[in-house]
Structures are given as structure tokens and as C-alpha cells.
N, C-alpha and C positions, 0 to 999 in steps of 0.2 A: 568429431566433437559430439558427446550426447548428455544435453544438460535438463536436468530435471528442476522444474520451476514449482515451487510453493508458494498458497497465500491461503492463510487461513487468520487473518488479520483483522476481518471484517465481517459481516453476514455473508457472503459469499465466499464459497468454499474451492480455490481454483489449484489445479496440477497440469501443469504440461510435462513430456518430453518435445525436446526440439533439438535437433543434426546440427545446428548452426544455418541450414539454408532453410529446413521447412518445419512444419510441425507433424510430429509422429504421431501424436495424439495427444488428446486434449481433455478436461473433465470442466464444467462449472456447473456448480450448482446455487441457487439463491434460496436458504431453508433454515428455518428455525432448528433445525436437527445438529446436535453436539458435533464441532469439529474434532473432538477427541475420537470418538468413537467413526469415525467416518475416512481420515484421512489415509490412515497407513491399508485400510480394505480399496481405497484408491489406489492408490500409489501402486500397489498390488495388481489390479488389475488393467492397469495402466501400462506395468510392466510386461505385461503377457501379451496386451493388446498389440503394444511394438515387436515385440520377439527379442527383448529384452531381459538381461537381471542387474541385480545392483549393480557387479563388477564393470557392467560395458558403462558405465556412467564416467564420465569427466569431469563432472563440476556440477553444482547445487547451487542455485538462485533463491533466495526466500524473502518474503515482502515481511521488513524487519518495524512498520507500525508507522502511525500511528495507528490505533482504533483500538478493537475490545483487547482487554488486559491478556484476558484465557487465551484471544483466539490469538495474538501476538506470542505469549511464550510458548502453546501449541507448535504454530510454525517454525520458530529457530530452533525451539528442543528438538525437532524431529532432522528438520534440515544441520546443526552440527552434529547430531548423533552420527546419523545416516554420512557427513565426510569423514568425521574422525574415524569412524571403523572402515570407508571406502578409502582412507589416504585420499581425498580427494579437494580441492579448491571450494570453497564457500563464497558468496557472495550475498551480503544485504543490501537491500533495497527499497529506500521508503517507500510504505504503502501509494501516498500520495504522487508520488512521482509514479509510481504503477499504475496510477488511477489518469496521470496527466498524457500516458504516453495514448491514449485512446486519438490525442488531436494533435499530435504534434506534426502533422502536415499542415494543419491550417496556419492563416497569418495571425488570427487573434490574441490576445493572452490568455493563457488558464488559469482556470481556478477550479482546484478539484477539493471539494471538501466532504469530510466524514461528520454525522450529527455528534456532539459529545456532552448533550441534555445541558439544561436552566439556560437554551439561548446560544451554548458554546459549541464555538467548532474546532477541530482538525484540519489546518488549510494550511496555503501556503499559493504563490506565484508565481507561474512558470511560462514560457514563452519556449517555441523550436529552437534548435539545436542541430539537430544533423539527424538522416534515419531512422537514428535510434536511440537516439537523447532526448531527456528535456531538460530544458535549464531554467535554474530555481531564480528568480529574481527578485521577491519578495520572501524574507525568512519563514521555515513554515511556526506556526504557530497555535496556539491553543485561545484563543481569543473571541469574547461574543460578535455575534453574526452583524449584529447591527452597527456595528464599532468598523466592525470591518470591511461591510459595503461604504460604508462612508470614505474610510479611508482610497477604496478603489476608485469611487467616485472622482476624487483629484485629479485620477489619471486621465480622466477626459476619453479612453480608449474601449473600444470595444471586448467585451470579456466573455470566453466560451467555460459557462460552468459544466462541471461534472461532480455528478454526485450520486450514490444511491440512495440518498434520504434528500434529494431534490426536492419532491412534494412537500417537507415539513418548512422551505423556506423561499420557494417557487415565490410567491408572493410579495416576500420580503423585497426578494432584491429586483424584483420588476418596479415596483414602488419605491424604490433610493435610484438605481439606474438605467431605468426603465428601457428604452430603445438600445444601448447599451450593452444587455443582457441579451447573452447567445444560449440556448437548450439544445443540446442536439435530441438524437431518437430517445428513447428507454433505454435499446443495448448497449451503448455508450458509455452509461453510468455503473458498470458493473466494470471490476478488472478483470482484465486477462492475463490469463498466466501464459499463454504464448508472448506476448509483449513482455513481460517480464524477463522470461526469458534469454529474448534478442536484446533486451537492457543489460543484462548481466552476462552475454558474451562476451564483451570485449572491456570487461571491468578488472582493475587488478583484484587477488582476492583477498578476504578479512580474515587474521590470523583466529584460527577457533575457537578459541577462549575468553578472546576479547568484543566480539562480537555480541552485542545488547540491546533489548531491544529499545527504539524507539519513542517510549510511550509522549515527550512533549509535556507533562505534565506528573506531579506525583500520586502513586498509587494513594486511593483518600485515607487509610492505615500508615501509610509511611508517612504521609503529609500530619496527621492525627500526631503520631510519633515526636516528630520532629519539631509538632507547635509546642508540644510537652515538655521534650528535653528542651527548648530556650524558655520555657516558665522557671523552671527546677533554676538554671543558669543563672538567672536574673532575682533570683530570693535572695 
């Protein structure tokens, strides 16, 4: 098995290869620099790095969102192109559950959220599973931050957040859940696309056309769109 893992779903920009038992190599980077122009000169030398080409690939994992609009259809545009022309097995994979698999050995619950500006996050609630799962127990959601420590709050339980824009709400949720609240290191908070990876080896896979991404929320053009056509409806 040789599966090649994308995420280009968030500020950080991750590729693995991975054999099914280790990782062949690896790329992350954390950079304002365009995932357009960055990922396929990856992927590229990624492939060399193994002694690799397309054809020896089996299967395509890609972090299918939520987070940036671009960097979300980036990644699936590249990863269904790249099976459909390999004949090969695709698999999406919420970002967020990419983001949860960092602690699923601990006992705590997770909360892996992405910042999505005025307050609002990309989250969801996850607890272990097995090796290589996490299991989603709270729906993920688009919801303000505030609204939604509260709500964790009820649960009485101790919660390991993860996040790469931790610092914007660090604060927040020490102050609603205070002792409560687990941070792990810095590298934590960033995905891995080896993890990704070992997520999506033993997933069935998403037929290639129907595969979409994620986003949790409407693009603010389509939303814009859509307030319109029910004004027109309603005259």
C-alpha cells in the first residue's frame, strides 16, 4: 500500500507518503505562502524523495474542510484529479478530525477548532476510538466560540483543545472552563498528514465525483445569492 496524504485546508500546508506501516516521507509547512502554487512542486519532490511516481500510488487521502475556502477546493481538486487519472481509491477526511487524531490516545475529550473571524469557529467533539480513529460525539459545527464553551461547560469533563489559532481564544475558554481546559505543546496544534493518512487507510473509499468539500457553512456569495433569490420569491 502507498498512500499519499493531502491538506491544504488550512494555513498549514501538509503531504505525506505512507506504506501502510511507516511514513516515507513527510512535508509541513506553517506559511502565508499560496497553497496553489506550492503543493504539486511538493508532492513532486516528495515523490523523488521516496523513489516513487504516481503509478506506484494506491490510494489518496485529502483533508476534505472545514477552513479556508481556496485552500479546501485546492486540496480535493488536486487529490480527485490526481485518482481519476491514477484509477485509484480517494478518500476525504474532515480537516477537523485531522486536526483531533493528534490526541486520540489520551482519555480526555477533544476539541479541535479552526478561527472562522466575528467570534466564530470550526469545531466539533471528539473522544478515542481505536489507533486510528476519532469519534465525533458532538456534531461539528460553525458556531461562536463563546456559545460553545458554554455549552462544553455542562459536560462537567475535562477537554484537550487543539488548534492552530489557539492564541486568538486561549483566554476565552480558560475563563468559561477554566481548570477544565487541557493545551497541549505548540506542535500539536498543527495537522499531520502522516496521521491523516493512517485515518484514511482503512476507510472505504468516496466515489469521485461526489466527493465535496466540507465547508460547514455557505460560501458568503452563495449565502448573498440565496438571501436574494427568497426576496424575488416572496414579492
Amino acid at each position: 500500500m502507498s498512500i499519499l496524504a493531502i491538506d491544504t485546508s488550512n494555513e498549514t500546508l501538509g503531504v505525506a507518503i505512507h506504506d501502510g506501516a511507516k511514513t516515507i516521507a513527510a512535508y509541513i509547512a506553517n506559511s502565508k505562502t499560496k497553497h496553489s502554487k506550492r503543493l504539486m512542486p511538493v508532492i513532486n519532490q516528495l515523490m523523488q524523495d521516496a523513489n516513487m511516481t504516481p503509478q506506484d500510488l494506491t490510494r489518496i487521502v485529502v483533508a476534505k474542510g472545514p477552513g479556508s475556502y481556496t485552500g479546501v477546493r485546492i486540496g480535493l481538486s488536486t487529490a480527485k484529479m490526481m485518482a481519476w487519472t491514477l484509477q485509484i481509491p480517494v478518500i476525504g477526511i474532515s480537516s477537523l478530525e485531522t486536526l483531533a487524531l493528534h490526541a486520540i490516545t489520551q482519555p480526555e475529550l477533544i476539541c479541535p477548532f479552526f478561527d472562522a473571524r466575528r467570534g466564530l469557529v470550526y469545531t466539533g467533539l471528539y473522544q478515542r476510538s481505536d489507533a486510528h480513529q476519532a469519534k465525533l460525539i458532538k456534531d461539528e459545527q460553525n458556531v461562536l466560540m463563546e456559545d460553545w464553551l458554554y455549552e462544553l461547560r455542562e459536560l462537567n469533563q475535562s477537554i484537550l483543545f487543539l488548534s492552530p489559532d489557539l492564541a486568538l481564544y486561549r483566554d476565552l475558554i480558560q475563563s468559561i472552563l477554566g481548570e477544565k481546559a487541557i493545551f497541549p505543546m505548540e506542535p500539536f496544534h498543527h495537522p499531520s498528514p502522516a496521521l491523516l493518512a493512517v485515518a484514511g487507510s482503512e476507510r472505504a473509499e468516496d466515489p469521485v465525483h461526489q466527493l465535496t468539500p466540507n465547508y460547514l457553512r455557505l460560501v458568503e456569495a452563495e449565502a448573498k445569492w440565496l438571501a436574494k433569490q427568497k426576496e424575488h420569491s416572496n414579492e
